[in-house]
C-alpha positions in Angstrom: 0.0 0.0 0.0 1.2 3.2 -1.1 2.3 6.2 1.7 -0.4 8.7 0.4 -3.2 5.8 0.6 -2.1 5.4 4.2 -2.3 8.8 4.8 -5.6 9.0 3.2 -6.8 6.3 5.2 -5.7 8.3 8.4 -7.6 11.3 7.1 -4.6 13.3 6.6 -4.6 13.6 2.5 -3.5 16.4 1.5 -0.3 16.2 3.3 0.8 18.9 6.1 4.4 20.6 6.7 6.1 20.1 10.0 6.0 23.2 11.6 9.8 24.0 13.4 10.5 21.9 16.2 11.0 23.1 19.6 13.8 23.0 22.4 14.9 19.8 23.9 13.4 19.1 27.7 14.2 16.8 30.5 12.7 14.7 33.3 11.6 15.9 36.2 13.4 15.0 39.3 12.1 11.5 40.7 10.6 11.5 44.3 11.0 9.3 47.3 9.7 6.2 47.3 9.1 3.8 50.7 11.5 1.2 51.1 8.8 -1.5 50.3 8.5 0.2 46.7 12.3 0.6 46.1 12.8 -3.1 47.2 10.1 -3.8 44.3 11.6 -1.4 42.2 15.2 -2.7 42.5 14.0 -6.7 42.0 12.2 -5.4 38.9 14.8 -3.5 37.8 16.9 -6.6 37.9 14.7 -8.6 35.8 15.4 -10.5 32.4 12.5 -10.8 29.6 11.2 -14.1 31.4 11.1 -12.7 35.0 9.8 -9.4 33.8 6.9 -11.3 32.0 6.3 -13.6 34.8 5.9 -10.7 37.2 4.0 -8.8 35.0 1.3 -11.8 34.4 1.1 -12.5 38.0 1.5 -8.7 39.6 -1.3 -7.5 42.2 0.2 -4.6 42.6 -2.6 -2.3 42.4 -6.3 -3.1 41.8 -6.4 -3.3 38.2 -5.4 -6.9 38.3 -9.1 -7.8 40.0 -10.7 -7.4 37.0 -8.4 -8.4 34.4 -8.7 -11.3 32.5 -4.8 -11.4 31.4 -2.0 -8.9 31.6 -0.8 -7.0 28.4 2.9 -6.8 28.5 4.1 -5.7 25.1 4.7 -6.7 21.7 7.5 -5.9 18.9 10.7 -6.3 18.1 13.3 -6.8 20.9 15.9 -4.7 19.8 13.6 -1.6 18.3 14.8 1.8 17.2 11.2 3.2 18.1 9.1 2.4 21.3 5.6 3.6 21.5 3.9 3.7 24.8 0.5 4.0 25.2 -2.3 4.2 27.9 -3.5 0.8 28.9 -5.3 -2.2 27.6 -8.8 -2.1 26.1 -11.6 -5.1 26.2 -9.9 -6.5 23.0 -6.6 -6.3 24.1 -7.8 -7.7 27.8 -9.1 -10.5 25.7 -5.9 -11.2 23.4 -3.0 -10.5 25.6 -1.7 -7.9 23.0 -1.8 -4.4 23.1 -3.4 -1.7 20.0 -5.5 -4.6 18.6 -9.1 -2.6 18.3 -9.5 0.3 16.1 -6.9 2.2 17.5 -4.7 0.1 16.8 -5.4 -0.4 13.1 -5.2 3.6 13.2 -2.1 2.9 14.9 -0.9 0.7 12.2 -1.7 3.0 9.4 0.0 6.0 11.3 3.1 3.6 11.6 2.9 2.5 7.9 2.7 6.2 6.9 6.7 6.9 8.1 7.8 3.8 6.6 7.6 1.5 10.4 5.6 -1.8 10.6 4.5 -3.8 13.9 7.1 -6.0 14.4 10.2 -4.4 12.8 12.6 -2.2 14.9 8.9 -1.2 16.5 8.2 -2.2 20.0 4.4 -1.3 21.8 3.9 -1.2 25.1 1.4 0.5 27.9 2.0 3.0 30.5 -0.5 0.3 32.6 -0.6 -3.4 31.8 -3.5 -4.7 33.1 -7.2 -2.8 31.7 -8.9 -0.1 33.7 -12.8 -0.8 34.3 -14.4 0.4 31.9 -11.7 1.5 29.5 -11.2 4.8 32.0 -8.4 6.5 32.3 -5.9 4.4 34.6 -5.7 6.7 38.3 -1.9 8.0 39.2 -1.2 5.0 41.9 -1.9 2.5 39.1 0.6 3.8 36.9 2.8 4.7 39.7 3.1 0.8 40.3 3.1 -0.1 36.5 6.3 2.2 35.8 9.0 0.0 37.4 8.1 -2.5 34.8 7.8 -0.4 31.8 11.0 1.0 32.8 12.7 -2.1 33.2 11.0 -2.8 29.6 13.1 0.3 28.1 16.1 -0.9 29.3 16.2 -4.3 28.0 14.5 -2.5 24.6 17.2 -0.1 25.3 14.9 2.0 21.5 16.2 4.7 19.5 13.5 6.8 19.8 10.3 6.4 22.2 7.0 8.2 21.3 4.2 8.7 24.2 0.6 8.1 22.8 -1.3 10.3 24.5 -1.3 12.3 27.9 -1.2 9.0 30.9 1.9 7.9 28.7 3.6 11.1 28.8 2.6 11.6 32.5 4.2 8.6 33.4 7.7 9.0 31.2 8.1 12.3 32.0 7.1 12.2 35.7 4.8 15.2 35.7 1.6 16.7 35.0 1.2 17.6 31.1 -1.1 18.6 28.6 -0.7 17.6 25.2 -1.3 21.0 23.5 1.6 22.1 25.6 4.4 19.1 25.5 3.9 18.3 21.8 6.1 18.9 19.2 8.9 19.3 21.8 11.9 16.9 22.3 12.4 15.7 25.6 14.8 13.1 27.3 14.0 10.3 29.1 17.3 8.9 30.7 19.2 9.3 27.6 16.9 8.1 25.2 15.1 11.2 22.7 11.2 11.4 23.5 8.5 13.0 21.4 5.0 13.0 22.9 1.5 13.3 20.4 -2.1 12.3 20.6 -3.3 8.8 21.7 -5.4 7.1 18.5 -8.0 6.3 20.4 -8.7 10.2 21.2 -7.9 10.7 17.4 -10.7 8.3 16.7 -13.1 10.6 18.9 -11.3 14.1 17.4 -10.9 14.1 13.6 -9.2 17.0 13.0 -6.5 16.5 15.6 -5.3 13.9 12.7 -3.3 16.6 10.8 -1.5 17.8 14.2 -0.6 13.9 14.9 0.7 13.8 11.2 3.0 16.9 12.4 4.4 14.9 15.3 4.8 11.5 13.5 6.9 13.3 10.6 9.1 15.3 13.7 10.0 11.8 15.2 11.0 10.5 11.4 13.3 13.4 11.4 14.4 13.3 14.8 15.0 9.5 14.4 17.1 10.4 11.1 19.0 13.9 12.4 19.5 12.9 15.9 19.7 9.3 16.2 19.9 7.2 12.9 
C-alpha cells in the first residue's frame, strides 16, 4: 500500500508541513519512594524478559489486576529503534494479551505505515499500565505509579532509539509530571538518555478528527528526529 493511501486512510490527505521543532526538555526530578517500593523497584529493575513477564502476568500490585482477564505486557521487536507507549489495555486487548489490537490500533498501524515503520520491525508497543482499567477509563496516578518499574525495566532491555508517548497518561508517566498535550507536543524531551516525542493517543484521534493533521506533524518530527539525531 502506497504512503499517500495510508495517509488518506488516516484522514490526513492532502499532506501537512512540520511546523519548526521546539527545544529539547528533560525529566523531572524522581521522588522518594518507601522502602517496600524501592525493594520492588530494585528486584524489577533486575529482571530479564522471562522474570519481567512472569511478574507482570502475576503482579497485584494495584487493583487493576481484579478485573483483568490477562495482563498485556508488550509486543515488537526486541531490539527496536522506536518504542511507543500507550495508555492501557482495552476489552480487546484484555481479551488477546496484545496491546493496539481494536480500532486504534489499526489507526495505529496505518500511522506507523505512513513513516515507513511496521508492527514488528525495529517497532516495540507497550502500555503505561498493563492490566485494563474498568471500563476503558483512564488508569488513576497510583496504578501507573506501580506499573512504571516495569515499563522502565522494559526500556532498558529494549534499550529503542526513539520512544514516542501516545497520549497524555503515557507522557505523564515517562516524564514524571503533570502535562497537557497541547503544551508538551512537538517538543523533544529526554527520558534517561533516550530522545522522547509525545503526540495524541489514536484512540482520542478516533473521537477528534481534526486533531489527525496535528498527529501527522508529530509522526513526521519523530521521522526526522529518528534520522538527524539518532539514525
Amino acid at each position: 500500500m502506497s504512503r499517500e493511501r495510508m495517509l488518506r486512510e488516516m484522514g490526513l490527505a492532502p499532506l501537512w508541513k512540520l511546523r519548526a521543532a521546539s527545544a529539547v526538555s528533560s525529566l523531572a526530578a524522581p521522588t522518594a519512594v518507601a522502602p517496600a517500593a524501592a525493594e520492588r523497584n530494585a528486584a524489577i529493575a533486575a529482571m530479564d524478559w522471562e522474570q519481567l513477564r512472569q511478574s507482570v502476568s502475576g503482579c497485584s500490585a494495584c487493583g487493576l489486576c481484579q478485573a483483568r482477564k490477562q495482563a498485556v505486557f508488550g509486543v515488537g521487536d526486541e531490539k527496536p529503534g522506536w518504542l511507543f507507549v500507550g495508555e492501557g489495555p482495552g476489552a480487546e486487548e484484555d481479551e488477546r494479551g496484545e496491546p493496539f489490537v481494536g480500532q486504534a490500533g489499526r489507526l495505529l498501524d496505518a500511522m506507523l505505515a505512513a513513516i515507513g515503520l511496521q508492527r514488528g520491525e525495529k517497532v516495540y508497543i507497550a502500555n503505561a499500565v498493563k492490566c485494563r482499567p474498568p471500563d476503558n477509563r483512564t488508569p488513576e496516578p497510583s496504578e501507573t505509579a506501580a506499573c512504571r518499574p516495569y515499563l522502565e525495566r522494559q526500556i532498558e532491555l529494549l534499550k529503542p532509539k526513539l520512544i514516542v508517548a501516545l497520549g497524555r497518561p503515557a507522557a505523564q508517566t515517562l516524564l514524571a509530571r503533570e502535562v497537557k498535550i497541547a503544551d508538551v507536543r512537538g517538543k523533544l524531551f529526554d527520558h534517561r538518555g533516550t530522545p522522547l516525542i509525545v503526540t495524541y493517543h489514536p484512540a482520542y484521534l478516533l473521537r477528534n478528527l481534526t486533531e489527525k493533521a496535528k498527529s501527522w506533524e508529530d509522526l513526521c518530527f519523530a521521522r526526522r528526529t529518528m534520522s538527524e539525531k539518532v539514525d
